[in-house]
Every structure is written in structure tokens, then in C-alpha cells.
C-alpha positions as CSV (number, residue, x, y, z in Angstrom):
1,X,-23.4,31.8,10.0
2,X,-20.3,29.8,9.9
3,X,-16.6,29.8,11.0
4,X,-15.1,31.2,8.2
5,X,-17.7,34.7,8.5
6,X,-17.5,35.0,12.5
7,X,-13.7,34.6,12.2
8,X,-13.2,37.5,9.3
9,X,-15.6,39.5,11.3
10,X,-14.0,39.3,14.5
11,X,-10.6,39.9,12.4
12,X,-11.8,42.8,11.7
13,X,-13.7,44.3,14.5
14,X,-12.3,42.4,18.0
15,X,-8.9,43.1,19.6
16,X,-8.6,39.9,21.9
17,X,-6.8,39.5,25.1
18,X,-3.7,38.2,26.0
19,X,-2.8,37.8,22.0
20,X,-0.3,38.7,19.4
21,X,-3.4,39.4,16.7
22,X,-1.1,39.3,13.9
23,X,-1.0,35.6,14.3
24,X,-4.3,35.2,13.8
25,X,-4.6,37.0,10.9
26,X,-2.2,33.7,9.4
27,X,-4.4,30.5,8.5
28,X,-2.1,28.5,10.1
29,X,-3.0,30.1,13.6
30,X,-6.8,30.7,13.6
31,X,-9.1,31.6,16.4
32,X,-11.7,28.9,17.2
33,X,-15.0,29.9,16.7
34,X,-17.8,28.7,19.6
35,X,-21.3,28.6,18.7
36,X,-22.4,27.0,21.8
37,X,-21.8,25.3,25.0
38,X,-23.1,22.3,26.9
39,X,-21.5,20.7,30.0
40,X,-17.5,20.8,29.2
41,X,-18.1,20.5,25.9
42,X,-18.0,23.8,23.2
43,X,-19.1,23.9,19.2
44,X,-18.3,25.2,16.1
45,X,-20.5,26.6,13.8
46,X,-19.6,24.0,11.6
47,X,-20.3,20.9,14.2
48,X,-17.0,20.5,15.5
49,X,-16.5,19.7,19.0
50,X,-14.0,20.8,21.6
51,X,-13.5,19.5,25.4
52,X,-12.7,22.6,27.3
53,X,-9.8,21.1,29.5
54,X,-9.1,24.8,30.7
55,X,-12.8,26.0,32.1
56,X,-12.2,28.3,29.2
57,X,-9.8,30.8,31.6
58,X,-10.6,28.8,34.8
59,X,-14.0,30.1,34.9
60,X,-16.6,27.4,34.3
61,X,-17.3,25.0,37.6
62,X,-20.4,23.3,36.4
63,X,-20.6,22.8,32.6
64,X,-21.5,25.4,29.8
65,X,-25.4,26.6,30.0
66,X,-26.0,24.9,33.5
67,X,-29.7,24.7,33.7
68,X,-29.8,25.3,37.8
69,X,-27.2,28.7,37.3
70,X,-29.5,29.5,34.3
71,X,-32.4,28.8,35.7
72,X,-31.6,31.3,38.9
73,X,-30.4,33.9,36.5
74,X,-34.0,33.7,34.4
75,X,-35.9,34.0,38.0
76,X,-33.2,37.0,38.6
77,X,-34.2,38.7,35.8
78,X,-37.4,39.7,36.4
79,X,-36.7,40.6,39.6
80,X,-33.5,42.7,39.3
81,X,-30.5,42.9,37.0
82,X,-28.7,46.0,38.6
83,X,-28.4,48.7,41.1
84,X,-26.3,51.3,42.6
85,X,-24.5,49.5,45.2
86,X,-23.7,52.9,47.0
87,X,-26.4,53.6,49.3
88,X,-28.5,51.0,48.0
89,X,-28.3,47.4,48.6
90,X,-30.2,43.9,47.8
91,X,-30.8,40.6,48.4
92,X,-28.2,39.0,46.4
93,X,-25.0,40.6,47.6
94,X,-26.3,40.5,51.6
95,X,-27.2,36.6,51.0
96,X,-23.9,36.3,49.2
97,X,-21.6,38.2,51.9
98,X,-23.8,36.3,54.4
99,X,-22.6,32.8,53.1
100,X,-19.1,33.5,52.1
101,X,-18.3,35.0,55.1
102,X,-19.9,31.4,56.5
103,X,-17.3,29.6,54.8
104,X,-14.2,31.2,56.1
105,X,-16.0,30.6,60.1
106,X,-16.9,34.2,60.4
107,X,-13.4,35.3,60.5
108,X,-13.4,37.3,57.1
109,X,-16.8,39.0,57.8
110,X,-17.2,42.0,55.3
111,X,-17.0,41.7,51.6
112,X,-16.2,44.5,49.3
113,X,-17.1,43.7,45.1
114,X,-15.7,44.8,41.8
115,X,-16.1,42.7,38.5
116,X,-12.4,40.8,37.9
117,X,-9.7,39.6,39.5
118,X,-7.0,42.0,38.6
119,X,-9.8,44.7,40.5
120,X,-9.9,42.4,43.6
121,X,-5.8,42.7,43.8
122,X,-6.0,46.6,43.7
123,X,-8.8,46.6,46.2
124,X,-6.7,44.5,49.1
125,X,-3.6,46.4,48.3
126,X,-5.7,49.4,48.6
127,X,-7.0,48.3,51.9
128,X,-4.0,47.3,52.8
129,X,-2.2,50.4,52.6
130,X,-5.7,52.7,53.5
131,X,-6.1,50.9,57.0
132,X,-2.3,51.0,57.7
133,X,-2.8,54.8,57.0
134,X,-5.7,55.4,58.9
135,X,-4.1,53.6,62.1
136,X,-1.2,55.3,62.2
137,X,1.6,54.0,60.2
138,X,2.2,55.6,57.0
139,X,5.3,54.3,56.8
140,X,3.6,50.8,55.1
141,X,3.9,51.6,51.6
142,X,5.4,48.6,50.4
143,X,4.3,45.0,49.3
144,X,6.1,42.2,48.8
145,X,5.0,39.0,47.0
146,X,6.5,35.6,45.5
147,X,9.1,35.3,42.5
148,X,6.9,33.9,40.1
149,X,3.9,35.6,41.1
150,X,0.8,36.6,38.8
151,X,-2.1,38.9,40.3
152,X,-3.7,40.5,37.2
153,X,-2.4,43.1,34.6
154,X,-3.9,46.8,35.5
155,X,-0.9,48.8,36.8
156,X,-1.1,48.3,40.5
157,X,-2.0,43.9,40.4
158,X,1.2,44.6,38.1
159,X,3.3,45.5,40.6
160,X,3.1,42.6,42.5
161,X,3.1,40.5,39.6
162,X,6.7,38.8,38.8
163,X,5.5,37.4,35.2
164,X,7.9,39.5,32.9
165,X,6.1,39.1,29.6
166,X,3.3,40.9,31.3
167,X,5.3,42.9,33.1
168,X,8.1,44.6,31.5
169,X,6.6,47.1,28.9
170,X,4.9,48.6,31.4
171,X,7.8,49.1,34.0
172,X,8.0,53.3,33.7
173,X,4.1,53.1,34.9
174,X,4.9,50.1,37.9
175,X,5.6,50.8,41.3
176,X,7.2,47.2,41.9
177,X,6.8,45.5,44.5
178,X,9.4,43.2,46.9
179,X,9.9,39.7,46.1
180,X,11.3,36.7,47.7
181,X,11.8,33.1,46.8
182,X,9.2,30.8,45.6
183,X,8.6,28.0,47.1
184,X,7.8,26.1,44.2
185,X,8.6,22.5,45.1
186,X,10.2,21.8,41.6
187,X,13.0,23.9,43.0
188,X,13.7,21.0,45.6
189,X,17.6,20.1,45.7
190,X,18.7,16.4,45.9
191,X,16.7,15.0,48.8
192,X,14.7,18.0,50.0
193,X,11.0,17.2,50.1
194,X,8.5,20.0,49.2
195,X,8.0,20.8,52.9
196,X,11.8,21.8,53.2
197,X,11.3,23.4,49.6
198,X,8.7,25.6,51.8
199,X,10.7,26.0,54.9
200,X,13.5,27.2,52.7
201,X,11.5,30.1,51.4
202,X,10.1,30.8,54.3
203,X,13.4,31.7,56.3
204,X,14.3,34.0,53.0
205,X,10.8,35.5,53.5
206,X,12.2,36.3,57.1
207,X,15.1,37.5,56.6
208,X,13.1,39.9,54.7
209,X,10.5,40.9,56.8
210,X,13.6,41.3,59.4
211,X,14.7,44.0,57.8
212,X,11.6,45.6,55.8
213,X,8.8,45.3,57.6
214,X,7.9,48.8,59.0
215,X,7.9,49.3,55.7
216,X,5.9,46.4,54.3
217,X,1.9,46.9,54.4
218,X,1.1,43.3,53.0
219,X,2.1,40.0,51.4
220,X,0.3,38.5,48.9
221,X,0.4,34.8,47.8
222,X,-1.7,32.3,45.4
223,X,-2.3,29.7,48.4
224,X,-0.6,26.2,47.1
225,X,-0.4,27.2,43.5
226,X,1.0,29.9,41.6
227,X,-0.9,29.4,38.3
228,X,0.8,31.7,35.3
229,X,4.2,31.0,36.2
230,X,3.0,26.9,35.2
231,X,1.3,26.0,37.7
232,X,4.1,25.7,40.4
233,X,2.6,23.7,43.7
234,X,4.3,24.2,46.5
235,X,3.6,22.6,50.1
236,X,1.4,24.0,52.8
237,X,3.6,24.9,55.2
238,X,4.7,27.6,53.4
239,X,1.3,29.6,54.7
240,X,1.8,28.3,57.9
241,X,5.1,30.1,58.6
242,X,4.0,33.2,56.1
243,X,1.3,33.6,58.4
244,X,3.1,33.1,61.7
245,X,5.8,35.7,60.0
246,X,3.1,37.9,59.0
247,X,1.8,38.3,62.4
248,X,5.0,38.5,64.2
249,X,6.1,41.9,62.0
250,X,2.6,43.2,61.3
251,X,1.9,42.9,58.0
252,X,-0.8,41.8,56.2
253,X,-1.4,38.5,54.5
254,X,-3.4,38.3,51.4
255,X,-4.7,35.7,50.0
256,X,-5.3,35.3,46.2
257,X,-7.7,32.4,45.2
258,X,-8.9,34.1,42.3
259,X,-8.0,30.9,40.6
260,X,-7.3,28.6,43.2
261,X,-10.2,28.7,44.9
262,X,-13.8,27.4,44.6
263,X,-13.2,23.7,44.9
264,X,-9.6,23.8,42.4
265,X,-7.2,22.6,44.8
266,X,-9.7,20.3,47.1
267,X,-11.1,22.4,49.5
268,X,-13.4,24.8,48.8
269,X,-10.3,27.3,49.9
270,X,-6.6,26.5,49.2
271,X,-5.4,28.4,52.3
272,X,-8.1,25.8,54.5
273,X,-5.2,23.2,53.8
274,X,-2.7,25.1,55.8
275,X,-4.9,25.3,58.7
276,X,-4.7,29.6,58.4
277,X,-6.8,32.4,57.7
278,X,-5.6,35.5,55.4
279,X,-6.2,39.4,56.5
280,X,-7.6,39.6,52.9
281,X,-9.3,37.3,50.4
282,X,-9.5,37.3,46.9
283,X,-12.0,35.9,44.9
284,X,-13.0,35.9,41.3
285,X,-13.5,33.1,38.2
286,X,-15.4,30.3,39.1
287,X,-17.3,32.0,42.1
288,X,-20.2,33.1,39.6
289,X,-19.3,29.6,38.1
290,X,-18.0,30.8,34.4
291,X,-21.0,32.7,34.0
292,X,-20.4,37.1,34.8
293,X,-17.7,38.8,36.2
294,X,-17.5,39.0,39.7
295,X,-14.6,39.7,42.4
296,X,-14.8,39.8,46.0
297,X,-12.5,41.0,48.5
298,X,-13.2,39.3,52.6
299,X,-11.4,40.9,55.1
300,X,-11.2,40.7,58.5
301,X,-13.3,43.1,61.7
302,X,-10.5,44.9,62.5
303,X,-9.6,46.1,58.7
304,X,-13.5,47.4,58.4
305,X,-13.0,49.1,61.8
306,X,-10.1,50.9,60.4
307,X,-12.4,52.6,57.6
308,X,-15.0,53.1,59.9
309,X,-14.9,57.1,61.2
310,X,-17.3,59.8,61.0
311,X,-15.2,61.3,58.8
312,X,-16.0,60.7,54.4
313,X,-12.1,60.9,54.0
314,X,-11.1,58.1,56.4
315,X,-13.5,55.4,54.3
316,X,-12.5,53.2,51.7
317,X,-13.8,55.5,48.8
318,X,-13.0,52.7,45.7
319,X,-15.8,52.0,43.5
320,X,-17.0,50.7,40.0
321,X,-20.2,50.6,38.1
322,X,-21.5,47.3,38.2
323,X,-20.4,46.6,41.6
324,X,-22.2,44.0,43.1
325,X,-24.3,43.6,40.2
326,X,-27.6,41.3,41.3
327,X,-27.1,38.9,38.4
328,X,-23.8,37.9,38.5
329,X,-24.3,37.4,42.6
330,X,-27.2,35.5,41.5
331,X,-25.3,33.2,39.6
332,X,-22.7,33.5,42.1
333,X,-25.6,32.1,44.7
334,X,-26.5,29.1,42.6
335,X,-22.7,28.0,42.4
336,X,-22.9,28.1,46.0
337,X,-26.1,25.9,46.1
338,X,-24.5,23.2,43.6
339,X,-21.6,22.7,45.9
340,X,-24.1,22.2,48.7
341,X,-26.2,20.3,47.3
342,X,-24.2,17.8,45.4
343,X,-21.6,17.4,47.7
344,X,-19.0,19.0,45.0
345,X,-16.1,18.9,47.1
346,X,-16.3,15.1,48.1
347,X,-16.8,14.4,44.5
348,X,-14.6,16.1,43.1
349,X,-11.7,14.0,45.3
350,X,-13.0,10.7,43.2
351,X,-12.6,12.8,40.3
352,X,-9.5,13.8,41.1
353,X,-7.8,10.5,42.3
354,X,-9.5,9.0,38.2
355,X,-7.6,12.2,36.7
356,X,-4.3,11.0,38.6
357,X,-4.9,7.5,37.4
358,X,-5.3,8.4,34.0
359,X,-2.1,10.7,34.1
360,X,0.4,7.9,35.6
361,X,1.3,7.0,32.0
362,X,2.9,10.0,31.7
363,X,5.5,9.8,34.4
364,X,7.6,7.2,32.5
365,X,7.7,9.9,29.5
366,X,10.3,10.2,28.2
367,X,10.3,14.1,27.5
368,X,8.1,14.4,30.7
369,X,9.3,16.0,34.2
370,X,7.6,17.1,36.9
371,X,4.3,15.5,37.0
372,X,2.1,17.1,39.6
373,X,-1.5,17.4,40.7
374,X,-3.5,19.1,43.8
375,X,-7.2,18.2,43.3
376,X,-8.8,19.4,40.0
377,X,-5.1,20.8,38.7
378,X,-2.6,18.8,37.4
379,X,0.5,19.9,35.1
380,X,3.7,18.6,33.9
381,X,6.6,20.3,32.4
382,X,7.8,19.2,29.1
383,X,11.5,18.9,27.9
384,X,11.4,21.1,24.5
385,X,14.1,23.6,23.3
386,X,11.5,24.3,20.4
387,X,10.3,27.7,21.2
388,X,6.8,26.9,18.8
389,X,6.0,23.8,21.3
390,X,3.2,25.4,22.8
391,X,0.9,26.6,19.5
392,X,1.8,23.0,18.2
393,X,0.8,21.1,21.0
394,X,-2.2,23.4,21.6
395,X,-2.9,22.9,17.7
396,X,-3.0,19.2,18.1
397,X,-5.1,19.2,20.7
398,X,-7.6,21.1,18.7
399,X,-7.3,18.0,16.3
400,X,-8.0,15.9,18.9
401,X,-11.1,17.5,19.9
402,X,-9.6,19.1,23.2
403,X,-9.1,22.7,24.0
404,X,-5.7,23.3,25.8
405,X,-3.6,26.5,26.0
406,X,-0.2,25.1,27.4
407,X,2.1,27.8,30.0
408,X,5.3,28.1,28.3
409,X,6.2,24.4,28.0
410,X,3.9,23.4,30.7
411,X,1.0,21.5,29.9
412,X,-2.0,21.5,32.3
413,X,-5.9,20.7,33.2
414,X,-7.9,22.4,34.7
415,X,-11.6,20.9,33.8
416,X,-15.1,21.8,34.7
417,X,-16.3,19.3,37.7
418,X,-18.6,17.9,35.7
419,X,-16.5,15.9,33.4
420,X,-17.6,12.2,33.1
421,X,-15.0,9.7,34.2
422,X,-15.2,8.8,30.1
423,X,-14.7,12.4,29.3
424,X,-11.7,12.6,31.2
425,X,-10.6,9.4,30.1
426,X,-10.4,11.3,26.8
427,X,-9.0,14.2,28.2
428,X,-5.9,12.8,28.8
429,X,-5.5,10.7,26.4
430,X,-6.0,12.8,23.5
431,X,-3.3,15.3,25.7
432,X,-0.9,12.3,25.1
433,X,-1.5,11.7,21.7
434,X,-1.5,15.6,21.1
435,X,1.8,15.3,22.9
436,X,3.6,13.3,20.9
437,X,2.4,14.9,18.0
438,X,4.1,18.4,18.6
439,X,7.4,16.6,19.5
440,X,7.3,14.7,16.5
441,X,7.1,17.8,14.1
């Protein structure tokens, strides 16, 4: 087989995501198609190489075809692949519960599983709203979440999702959501630091609450990083005080680490920067480390004790086929045994401080604003009024030998961990040269 067969095929027979498939149909914007993986790098059928600077949709932790991930899934296999999770249960989802409910101290003690991200934002708003309901107030209807903010695309993640190209088709079916300012440090005025970015927001976000929040069941936030509105970082503080606020009017906090967490931002959580703990927790991507879908939702004792009733009608009745499928906890369990084992996190800070020191040209660009990292995610904003900048500059990447989807006009990286100092070294430097490129056409 080669690329020119797989691509008419797929043509022909694949609608893919997130994609205007008339474009592909053109030769001069053609899909890329992967043969195989190993470690960050992906092939052709043809023997081209590509550096997947993007964890191919923030997935992938460890490298393509990990031998200790695949290695647990082969053992998993002839063990168990799946089983009803209701009223039956195994050994990978109580190990799994049992050790991410480790990480967060305890405090987030009961974990509830569907297969994607977009499914863990409907479950906490769910919850949310359900264990409002069952205690009482039914008046919490209402959420309320950051301009800018992106949770997933099924109907209810789109309503707290502030990302109009997503969005607007889709408004007659959307019960929207509250927002209030970002606090996006790129929004700083003359001398305000990204702390006083945050503490700006904040006081918006209480003003708000001030006024809505009988109505208000929860708040949901991407700790430190809100990723599909270009990777906007914004200081910790901000969850300090949304958490303060949160508790001082009763309404929930939810955390979203679908992509921020797992080691992205340099903790193994985001929100463990800001010293806080959510009601609810999101998890997704790289948890099963770029290997099956899996989503997780931690909450806290007294949202399980809300559910918890003799009566059927007072549970939290959600549910989906492949929840908690053995495999993809499997694979979720050897993730977890890589970061223990090799000490991920502390690594990945030398990695990160070599990715910063192989971006600093870059902040004397010319067409270049807004250079900005937080661990294993760095992004800059680039100064283009041409509206085809991002298919150029991802098309000379692809030249290049480097896979990079750009946001808009903001380019970012987001690599597996186990890039080679040398591999980012190219990374960035083929980013460069790809950068120049696309302005230059």
C-alpha cells in the first residue's frame, strides 16, 4: 500500500474530524498518511518522516508503540478486554480510582468513567446540577465559564464552550452558559503583571457570582491554560480566588485538565500550582497515554453522598458502553507506572527549561508577540493579516519533517516527553524555518 491508495480510500470512505473535507479533496491540501509510529516520530507509507510536535491531539505522553504501555495491554489481553461496568467491576478501574484518587491526597475520592473528554464535561455538569437537585436547591441550573473557553463539542460541553467556530451553528440546540472575563495574561494593560491580569478577572467573576449565584450550580475552568482559544496562560491566582469565590456563594468548581493535565503544565495537575482542589475533575488524553479513549470524572465525598439514597431515581443514572473499559485503564495504569518510575515530572522540568532555551530566538522576531511557555506547552502569537497563514505554516512544517496544526495564528508545542534534547533541537528549529517560509509566500 502507499499514500496515494490510503489517501483516495479514505477520500472516499472517512469523514474526519474537525475538517472542511472539501479541502482535502484539492492536492494542494492533502491528508498525511501514517503507516507507523515509534517514539515522537510517525511514517509514511512512502518513508517519510514526521515529528509529531502536537502528541497528535495532545494524546501521546510516552512515544508512539511504547513497549512498557504495550507490553501491559498484551498481558491485558488475555486476561480481560471488557465488561459491564454496571454491577460488575475489575481490577483495572479499582487499581485506577485507587491511585488517582492518591494523587489528588484523597480529597477527590470517587471516579466516575466515560471514553472522551467532551463525555467527562457533561458528566460534572450533570453532577453538578443532579447533586444541587438532590440537596435541595433546584434553583442551580446555570453554569458559568471563561470567555475563551473550550470543553468539547456534544451539545451540553457546548454550552460552556465560548469558541464560536464550534459553537455558533449549533446555537438553536445550546443552552449557553454565563461567561466572564478571561484572565488570559496577554490581556495585561501597560504595567499589569499576569497576577493583576488574574485579580482583574477575578473581581468580574465576583461581581458575578454577587448577583447569580443561587442560580449558578458550577464553574468550570481549564486550570492555567485555556488551550483552543491559543493557548492563553494565565496566572495561578486566578484559581486561588475562583476557589475562595466558589466557596463563599456555593457553587461548584470544576476543573478541566483534559488537556492540561498529566505532566503538561509541570505538575502532574495544573490546579496543584495554585495550591487548590476542584469539586470536580476532569480527565481525558494523555491519561491512557495516546493509546484508547478514556475520561474520568473525581469528585469529592460529599458530591457521592448526594447520589447516595435508597431510592434508583436519586442516583446518578449516566452511562456508556465501554465505560471503564479494562484495556484502556490498563494502559491508563502503565502511564501511571512510567511517571513513577522514571521520575517524569522532574524530567520533564530539564526538558522544559532546553525547550525555552531553544525558543529564545524567537522573542527578537520580528513578526513574533507573545512568547509563552508553562512546562511542556509553549506558544507564540504571530503578526499575519493573511487569513491562509495557518495551512501554509502547517504545510511547511510538513516540509520540514514536523507535524504542527497552528490555532488561528498561534503557533504552539506540545511534544511527547520523550523527545531527545536533539529532537527538540529540531523541533524548533524547523518551526522557525517553517515560519519564515509561510510569511515569505
Amino acid at each position: 500500500m502507499g499514500n496515494s491508495d490510503l489517501l483516495q480510500r479514505s477520500l472516499a470512505a472517512v469523514w474526519h474530524p474537525c475538517t472542511q473535507m472539501k479541502q482535502h479533496a484539492s492536492a494542494a491540501s492533502p491528508m498525511i498518511p501514517i503507516a507507523r509510529g515509534k517514539g515522537v516520530w510517525l511514517y509514511d507509507f512512502d518513508g517519510h518522516r514526521f515529528l509529531d510536535g502536537i502528541s497528535s491531539w495532545w494524546v501521546n505522553l510516552f512515544g508512539h508503540c511504547n513497549p512498557r504501555i504495550n507490553a501491559a495491554l498484551r498481558e491485558q489481553l488475555d486476561e480481560l478486554e471488557h465488561v459491564i461496568l454496571a454491577g460488575c467491576t475489575h481490577r483495572p478501574v479499582v487499581e485506577l480510582s485507587e491511585r488517582l484518587s492518591a494523587l489528588t491526597g484523597g480529597t477527590l475520592g470517587h471516579c466516575f468513567y466515560a471514553s472522551d473528554g467532551a463525555s467527562a464535561t457533561e458528566i460534572a455538569l450533570k453532577m453538578s446540577f443532579h447533586s444541587w437537585r438532590n440537596g435541595g436547591r433546584e434553583d442551580k441550573t446555570e453554569f458559568l465559564c471563561l470567555s475563551g473557553s473550550y470543553h468539547g463539542e456534544t451539545v451540553g460541553a457546548l454550552a460552556v464552550t465560548d469558541v464560536a467556530l464550534f459553537k455558533d451553528a449549533y446555537a438553536p440546540l445550546i443552552r449557553a452558559a454565563a461567561t466572564v472575563p478571561s484572565p488570559d495574561a496577554r490581556l495585561a494593560a501597560n504595567g499589569e503583571t499576569p497576577a493583576d491580569v488574574a485579580r482583574r478577572a477575578a473581581a468580574a467573576l465576583e461581581s458575578h457570582l454577587e448577583q447569580h449565584h443561587r442560580r449558578i450550580a458550577a464553574l468550570i475552568v481549564e486550570p492555567l491554560i485555556q488551550c483552543a482559544s491559543g493557548m492563553a496562560m494565565y496566572d495561578p491566582e486566578y484559581l486561588r480566588l475562583a476557589r475562595r469565590l466558589c466557596d463563599r456563594y456555593q457553587v461548584h468548581l470544576i476543573c478541566d485538565e483534559i488537556a492540561v493535565g498529566c505532566g503538561r503544565t509541570g505538575t502532574f495537575f495544573a490546579h496543584q500550582q495554585a495550591g487548590i482542589r476542584p469539586d470536580f475533575l476532569c480527565l481525558s488524553k494523555g491519561i491512557s497515554g495516546g493509546y484508547l479513549p478514556l475520561s474520568i470524572v473525581l469528585t469529592t465525598d460529599a458530591v457521592y453522598a448526594a447520589f447516595y439514597d435508597d431510592r434508583i431515581s436519586r442516583g446518578f443514572l449516566h452511562s456508556h458502553s465501554y465505560t471503564g473499559n479494562a484495556l484502556a485503564c490498563r494502559a491508563a495504569l502503565a502511564t501511571l507506572d512510567i511517571f513513577a518510575e522514571d521520575r517524569v515530572i522532574d524530567a520533564n522540568r530539564q526538558l522544559a527549561e532546553h525547550l525555552a532555551n531553544c525558543l529564545r530566538p524567537l522573542a527578537s522576531h520580528p513578526r513574533v508577540h507573545h512568547l509563552r511557555q508553562r512546562g511542556m506547552i509553549a506558544a507564540f502569537d504571530v503578526l499575519s493579516d493573511d487569513g491562509q497563514f495557518p495551512e501554509r505554516f502547517h504545510k511547511q512544517a510538513l516540509a520540514r519533517e514536523i507535524l504542527l496544526r497552528p490555532i488561528g495564528n498561534t503557533v504552539y508545542f506540545m511534544p511527547p516527553y520523550v523527545l531527545s534534547h536533539d529532537e527538540c533541537d529540531f523541533l524548533v528549529a524547523g518551526a522557525i524555518a517553517a515560519l519564515d517560509a509561510a510569511l515569505a509566500a
